[in-house]
Backbone as a printed PyTorch tensor [residue, N CA C, xyz], in Angstrom:
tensor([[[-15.0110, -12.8370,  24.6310],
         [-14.4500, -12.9950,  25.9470],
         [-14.8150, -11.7970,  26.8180]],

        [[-15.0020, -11.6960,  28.3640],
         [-15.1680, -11.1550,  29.1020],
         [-13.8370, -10.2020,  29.4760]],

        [[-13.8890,  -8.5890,  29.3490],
         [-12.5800,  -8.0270,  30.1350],
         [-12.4440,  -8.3640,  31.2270]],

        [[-11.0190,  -8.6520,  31.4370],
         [-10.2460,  -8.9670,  32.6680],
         [ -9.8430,  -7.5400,  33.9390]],

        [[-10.3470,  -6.5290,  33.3720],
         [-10.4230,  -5.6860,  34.4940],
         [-10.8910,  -5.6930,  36.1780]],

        [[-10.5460,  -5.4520,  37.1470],
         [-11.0540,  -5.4550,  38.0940],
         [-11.6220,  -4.1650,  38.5370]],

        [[-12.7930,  -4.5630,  39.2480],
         [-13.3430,  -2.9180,  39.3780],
         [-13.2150,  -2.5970,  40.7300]],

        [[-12.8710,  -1.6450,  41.9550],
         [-12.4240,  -1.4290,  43.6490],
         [-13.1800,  -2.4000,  43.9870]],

        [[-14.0380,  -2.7640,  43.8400],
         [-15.0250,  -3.8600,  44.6670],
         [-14.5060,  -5.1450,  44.6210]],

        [[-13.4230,  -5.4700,  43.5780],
         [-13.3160,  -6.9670,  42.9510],
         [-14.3530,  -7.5460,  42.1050]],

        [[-15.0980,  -6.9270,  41.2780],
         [-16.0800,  -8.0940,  40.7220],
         [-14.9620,  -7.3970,  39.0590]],

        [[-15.1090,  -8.2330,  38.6290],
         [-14.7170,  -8.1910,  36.8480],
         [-15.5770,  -7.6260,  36.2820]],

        [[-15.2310,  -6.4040,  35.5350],
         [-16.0630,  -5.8570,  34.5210],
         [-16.8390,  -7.0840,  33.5240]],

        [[-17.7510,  -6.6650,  33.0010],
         [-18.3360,  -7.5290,  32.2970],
         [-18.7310,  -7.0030,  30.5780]],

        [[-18.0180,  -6.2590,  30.1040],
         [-17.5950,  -5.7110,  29.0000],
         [-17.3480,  -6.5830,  28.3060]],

        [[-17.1130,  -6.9460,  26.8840],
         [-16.9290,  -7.9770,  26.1910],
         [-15.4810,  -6.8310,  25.8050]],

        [[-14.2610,  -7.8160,  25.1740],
         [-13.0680,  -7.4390,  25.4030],
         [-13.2280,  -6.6950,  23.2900]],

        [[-11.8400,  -6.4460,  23.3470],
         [-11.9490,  -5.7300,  22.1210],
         [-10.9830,  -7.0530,  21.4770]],

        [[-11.0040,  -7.0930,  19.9580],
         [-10.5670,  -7.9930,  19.2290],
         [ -9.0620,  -8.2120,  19.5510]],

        [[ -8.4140,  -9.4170,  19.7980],
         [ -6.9280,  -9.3980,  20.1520],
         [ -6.6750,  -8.8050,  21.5320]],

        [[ -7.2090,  -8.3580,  22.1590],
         [ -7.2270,  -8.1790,  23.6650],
         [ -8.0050,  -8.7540,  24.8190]],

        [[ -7.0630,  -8.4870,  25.6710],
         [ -8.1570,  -8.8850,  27.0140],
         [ -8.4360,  -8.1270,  28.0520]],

        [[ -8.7770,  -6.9440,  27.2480],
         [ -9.1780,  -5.6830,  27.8890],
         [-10.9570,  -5.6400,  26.8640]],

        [[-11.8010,  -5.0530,  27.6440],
         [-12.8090,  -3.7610,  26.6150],
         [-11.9900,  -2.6040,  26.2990]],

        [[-12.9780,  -1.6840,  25.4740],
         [-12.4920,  -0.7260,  25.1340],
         [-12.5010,   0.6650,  26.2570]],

        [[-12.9700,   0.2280,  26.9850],
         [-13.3070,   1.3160,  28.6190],
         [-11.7080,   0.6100,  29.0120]],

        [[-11.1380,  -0.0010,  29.1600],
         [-10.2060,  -0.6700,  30.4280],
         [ -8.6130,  -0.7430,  29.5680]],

        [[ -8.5610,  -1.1960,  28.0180],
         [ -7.2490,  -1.2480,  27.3110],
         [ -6.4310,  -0.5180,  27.0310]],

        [[ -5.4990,  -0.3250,  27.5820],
         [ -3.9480,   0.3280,  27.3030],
         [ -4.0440,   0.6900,  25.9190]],

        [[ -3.7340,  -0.2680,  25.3050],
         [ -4.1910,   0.0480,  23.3460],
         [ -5.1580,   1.3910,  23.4260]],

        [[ -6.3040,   1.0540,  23.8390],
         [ -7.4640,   1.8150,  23.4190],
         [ -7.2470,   3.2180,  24.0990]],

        [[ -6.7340,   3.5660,  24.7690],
         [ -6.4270,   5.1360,  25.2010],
         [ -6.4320,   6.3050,  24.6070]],

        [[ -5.4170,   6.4350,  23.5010],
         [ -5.9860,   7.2410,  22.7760],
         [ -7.4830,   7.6400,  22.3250]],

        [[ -7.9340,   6.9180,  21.7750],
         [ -9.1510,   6.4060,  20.8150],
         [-10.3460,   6.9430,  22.3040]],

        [[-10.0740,   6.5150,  23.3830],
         [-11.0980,   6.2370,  24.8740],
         [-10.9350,   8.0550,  24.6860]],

        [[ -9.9060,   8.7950,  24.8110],
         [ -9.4050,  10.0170,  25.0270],
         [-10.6450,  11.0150,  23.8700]],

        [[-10.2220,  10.3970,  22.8080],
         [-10.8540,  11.6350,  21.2620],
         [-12.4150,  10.7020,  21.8370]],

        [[-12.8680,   9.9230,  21.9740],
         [-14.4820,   9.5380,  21.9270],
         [-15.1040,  10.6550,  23.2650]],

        [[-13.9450,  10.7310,  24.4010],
         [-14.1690,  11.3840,  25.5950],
         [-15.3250,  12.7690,  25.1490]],

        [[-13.8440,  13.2330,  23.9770],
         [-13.8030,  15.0130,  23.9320],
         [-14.9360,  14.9140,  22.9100]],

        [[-15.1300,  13.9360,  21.8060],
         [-16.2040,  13.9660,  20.7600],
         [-17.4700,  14.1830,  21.8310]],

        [[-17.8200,  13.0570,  22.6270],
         [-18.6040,  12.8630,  23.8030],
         [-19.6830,  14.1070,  24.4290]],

        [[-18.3560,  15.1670,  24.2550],
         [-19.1890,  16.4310,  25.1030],
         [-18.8050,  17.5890,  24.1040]],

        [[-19.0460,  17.1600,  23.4390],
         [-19.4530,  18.4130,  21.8870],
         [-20.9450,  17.9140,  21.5510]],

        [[-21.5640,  18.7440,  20.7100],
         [-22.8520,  18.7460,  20.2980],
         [-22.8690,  19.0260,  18.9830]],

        [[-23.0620,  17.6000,  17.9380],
         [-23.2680,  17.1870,  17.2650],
         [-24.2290,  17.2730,  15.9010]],

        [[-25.2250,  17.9370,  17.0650],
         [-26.5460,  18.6480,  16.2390],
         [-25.7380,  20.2710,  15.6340]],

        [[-25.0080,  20.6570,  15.8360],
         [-25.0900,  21.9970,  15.6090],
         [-24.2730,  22.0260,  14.6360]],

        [[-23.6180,  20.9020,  13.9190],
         [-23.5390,  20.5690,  12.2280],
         [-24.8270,  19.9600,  11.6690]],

        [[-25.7840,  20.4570,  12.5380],
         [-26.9000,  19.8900,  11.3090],
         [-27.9630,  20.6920,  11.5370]],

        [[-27.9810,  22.2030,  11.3010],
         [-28.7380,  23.1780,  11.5430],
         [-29.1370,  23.0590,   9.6590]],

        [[-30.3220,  24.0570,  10.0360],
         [-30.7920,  24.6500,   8.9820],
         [-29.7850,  25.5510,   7.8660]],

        [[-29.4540,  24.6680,   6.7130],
         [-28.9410,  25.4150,   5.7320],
         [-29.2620,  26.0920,   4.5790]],

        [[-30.4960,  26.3480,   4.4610],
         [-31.4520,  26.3140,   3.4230],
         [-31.7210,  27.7150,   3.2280]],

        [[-31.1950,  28.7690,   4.4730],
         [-31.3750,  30.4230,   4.4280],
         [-32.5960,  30.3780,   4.7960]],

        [[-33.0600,  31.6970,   4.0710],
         [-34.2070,  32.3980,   4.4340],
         [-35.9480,  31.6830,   4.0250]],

        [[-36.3860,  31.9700,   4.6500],
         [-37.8640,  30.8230,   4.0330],
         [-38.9960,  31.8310,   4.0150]],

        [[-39.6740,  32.4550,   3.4760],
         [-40.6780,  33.4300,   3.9070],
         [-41.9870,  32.5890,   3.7080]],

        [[-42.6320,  33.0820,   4.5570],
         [-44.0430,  31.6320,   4.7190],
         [-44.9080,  32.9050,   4.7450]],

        [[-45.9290,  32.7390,   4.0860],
         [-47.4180,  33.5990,   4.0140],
         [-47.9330,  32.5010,   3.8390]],

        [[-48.2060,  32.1270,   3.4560],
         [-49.7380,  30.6670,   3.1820],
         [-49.2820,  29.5560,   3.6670]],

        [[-50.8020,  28.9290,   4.0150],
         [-50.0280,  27.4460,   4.7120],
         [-49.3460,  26.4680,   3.6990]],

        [[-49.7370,  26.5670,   1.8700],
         [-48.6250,  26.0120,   1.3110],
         [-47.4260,  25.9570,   1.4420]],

        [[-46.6460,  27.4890,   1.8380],
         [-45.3460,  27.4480,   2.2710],
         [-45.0820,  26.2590,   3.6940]],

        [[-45.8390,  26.3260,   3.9780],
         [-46.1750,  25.3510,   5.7000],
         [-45.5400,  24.1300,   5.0740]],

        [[-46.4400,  23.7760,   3.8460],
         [-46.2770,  22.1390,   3.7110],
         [-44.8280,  22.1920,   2.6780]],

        [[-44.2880,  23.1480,   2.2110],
         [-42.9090,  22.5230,   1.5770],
         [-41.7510,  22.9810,   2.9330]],

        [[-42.0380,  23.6870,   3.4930],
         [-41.1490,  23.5910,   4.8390],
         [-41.4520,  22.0580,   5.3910]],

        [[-42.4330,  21.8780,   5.7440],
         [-42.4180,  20.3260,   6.4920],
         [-41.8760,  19.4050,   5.5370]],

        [[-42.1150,  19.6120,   4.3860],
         [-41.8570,  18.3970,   3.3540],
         [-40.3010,  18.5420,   3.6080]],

        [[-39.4450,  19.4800,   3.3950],
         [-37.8590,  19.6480,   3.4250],
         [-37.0170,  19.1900,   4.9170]],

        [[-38.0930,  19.3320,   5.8230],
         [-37.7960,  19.0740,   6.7490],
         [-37.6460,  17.2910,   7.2010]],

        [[-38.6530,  17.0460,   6.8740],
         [-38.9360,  15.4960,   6.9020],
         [-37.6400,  14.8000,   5.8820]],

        [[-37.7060,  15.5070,   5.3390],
         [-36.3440,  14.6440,   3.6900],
         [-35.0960,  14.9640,   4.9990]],

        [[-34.7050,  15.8580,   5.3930],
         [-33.4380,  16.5500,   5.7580],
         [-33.3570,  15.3770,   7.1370]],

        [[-34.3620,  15.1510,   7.8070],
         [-34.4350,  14.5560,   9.2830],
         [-34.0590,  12.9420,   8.7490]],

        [[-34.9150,  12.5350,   7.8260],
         [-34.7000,  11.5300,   7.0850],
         [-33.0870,  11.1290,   6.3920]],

        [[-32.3520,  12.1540,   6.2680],
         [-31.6270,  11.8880,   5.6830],
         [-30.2100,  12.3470,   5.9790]],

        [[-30.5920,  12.6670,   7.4830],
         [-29.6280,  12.7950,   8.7970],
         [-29.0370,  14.5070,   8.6380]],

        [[-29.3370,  15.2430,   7.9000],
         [-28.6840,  16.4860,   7.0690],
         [-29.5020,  17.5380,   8.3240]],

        [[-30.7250,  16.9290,   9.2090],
         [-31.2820,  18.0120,  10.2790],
         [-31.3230,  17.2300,  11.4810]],

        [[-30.9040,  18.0200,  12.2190],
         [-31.1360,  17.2510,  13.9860],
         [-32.4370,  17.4030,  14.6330]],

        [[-32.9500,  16.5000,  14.6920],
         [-34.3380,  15.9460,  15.3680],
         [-34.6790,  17.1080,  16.2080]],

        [[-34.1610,  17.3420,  16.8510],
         [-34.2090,  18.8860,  18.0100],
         [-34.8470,  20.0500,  17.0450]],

        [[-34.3830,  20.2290,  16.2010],
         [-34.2610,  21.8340,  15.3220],
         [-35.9290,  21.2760,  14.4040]],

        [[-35.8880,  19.6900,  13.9960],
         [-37.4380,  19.6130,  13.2590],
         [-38.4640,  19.7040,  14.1580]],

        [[-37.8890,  19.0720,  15.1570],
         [-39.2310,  19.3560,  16.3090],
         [-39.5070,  21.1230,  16.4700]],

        [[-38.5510,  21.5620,  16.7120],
         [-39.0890,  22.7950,  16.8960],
         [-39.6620,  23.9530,  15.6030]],

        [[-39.4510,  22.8650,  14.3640],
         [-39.9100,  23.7320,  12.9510],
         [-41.5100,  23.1810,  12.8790]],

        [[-41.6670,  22.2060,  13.6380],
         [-42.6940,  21.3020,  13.5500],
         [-43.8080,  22.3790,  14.4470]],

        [[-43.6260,  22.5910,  15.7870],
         [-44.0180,  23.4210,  16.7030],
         [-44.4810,  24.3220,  15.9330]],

        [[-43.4790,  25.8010,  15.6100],
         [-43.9930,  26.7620,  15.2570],
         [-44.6200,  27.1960,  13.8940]],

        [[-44.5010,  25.5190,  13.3060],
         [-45.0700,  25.4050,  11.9820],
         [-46.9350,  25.5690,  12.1510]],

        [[-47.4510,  24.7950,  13.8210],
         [-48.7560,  24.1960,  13.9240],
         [-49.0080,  25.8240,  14.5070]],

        [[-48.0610,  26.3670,  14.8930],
         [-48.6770,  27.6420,  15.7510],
         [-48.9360,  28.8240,  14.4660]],

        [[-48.1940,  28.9940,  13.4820],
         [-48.2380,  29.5960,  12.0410],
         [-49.6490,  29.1720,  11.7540]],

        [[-49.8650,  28.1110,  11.7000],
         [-51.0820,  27.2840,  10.7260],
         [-52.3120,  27.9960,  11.7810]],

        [[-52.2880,  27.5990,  13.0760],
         [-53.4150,  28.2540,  13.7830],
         [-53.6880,  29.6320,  13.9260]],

        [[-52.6630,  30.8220,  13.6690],
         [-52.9090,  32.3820,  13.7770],
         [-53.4920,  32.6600,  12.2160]],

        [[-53.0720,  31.8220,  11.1900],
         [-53.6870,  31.5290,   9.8280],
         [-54.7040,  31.6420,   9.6290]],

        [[-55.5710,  30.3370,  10.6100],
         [-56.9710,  30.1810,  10.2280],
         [-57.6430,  31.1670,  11.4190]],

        [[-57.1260,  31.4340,  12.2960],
         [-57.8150,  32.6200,  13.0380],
         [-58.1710,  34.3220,  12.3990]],

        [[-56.9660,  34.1320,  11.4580],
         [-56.8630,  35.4490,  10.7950],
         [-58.0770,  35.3290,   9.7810]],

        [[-58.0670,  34.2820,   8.9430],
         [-58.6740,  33.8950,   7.9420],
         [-60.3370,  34.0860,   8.5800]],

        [[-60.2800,  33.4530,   9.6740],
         [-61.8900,  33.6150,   9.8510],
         [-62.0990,  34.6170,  10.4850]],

        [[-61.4630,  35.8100,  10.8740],
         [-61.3960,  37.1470,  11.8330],
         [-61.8560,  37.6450,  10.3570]],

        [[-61.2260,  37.4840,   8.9390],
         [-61.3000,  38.2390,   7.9230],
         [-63.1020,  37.6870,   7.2530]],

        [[-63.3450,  37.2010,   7.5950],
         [-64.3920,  36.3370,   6.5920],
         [-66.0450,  36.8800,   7.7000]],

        [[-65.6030,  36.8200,   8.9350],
         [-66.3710,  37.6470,   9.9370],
         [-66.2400,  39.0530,  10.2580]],

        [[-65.5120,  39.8990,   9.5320],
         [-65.6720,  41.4850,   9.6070],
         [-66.4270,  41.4750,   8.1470]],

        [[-66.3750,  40.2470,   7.1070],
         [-66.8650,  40.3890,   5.7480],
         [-68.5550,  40.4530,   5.8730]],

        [[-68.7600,  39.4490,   6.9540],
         [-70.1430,  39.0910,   7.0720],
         [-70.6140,  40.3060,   8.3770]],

        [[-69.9080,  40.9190,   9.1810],
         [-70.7740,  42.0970,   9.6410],
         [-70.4220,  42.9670,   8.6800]],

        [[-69.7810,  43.0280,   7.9420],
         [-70.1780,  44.2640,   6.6510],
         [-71.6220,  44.0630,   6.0260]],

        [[-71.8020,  42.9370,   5.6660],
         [-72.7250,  43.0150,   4.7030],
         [-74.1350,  43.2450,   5.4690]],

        [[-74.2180,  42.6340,   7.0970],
         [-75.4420,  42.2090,   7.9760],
         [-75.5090,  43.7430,   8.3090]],

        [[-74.1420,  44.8460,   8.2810],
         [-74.5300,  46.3080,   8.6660],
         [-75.2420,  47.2010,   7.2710]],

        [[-74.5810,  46.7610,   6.2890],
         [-74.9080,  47.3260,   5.1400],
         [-76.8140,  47.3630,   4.5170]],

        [[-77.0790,  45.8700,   5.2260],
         [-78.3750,  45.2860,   4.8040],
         [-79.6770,  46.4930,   5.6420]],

        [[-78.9340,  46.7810,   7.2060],
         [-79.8110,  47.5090,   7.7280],
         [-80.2390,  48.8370,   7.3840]]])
């Protein structure tokens, strides 16, 4: 059934009513309380019971890279991390991985002017 509310304009809300009433749950006397705690739940943030609990992580190699993503993906998967906090492990995971291979080939190119100075 349709709530019987009227809205200043006169048109009838168009809410479907709550079980045994002929109100929705926006418009019912009953539902007040309940409208009240969803209010205050409403404007709390939700994610910040689902931070990183796992402590400290020390990453040197990009293996550490891939069991951070792997824990991350299980945790997002399995509602235990807020989408917000993987995205941003995700981010500075690709930016880790790229100062990696920059380092890696900064190291592998002071190797090869060693040897091209040594030869002369």
């Amino acid at each position: 059934m349709q709530c019987k509310h009227l809205k200043p304009d006169q048109k009838q809300c168009r809410a479907k009513t709550l079980t045994g009433d002929e109100y929705c749950f926006m418009h019912s006397p009953r539902a007040e309380k309940q409208r009240k705690e969803a209010n205050l739940k409403g404007g709390q943030h939700s994610y910040k019971d689902k931070m990183v609990s796992s402590g400290y992580l020390c990453i040197k190699k990009p293996k550490d890279i891939l069991k951070l993503l792997n824990s991350t993906i299980n945790e997002v998967r399995t509602g235990e991390l807020d989408v917000k906090i993987a995205n941003c492990i995700g981010y500075l995971s690709s930016h880790f991985l790229k100062a990696h291979e920059y380092t890696e080939l900064e190291k592998r190119l002071e190797a090869v002017e060693d040897i091209v100075l040594e030869q002369k």
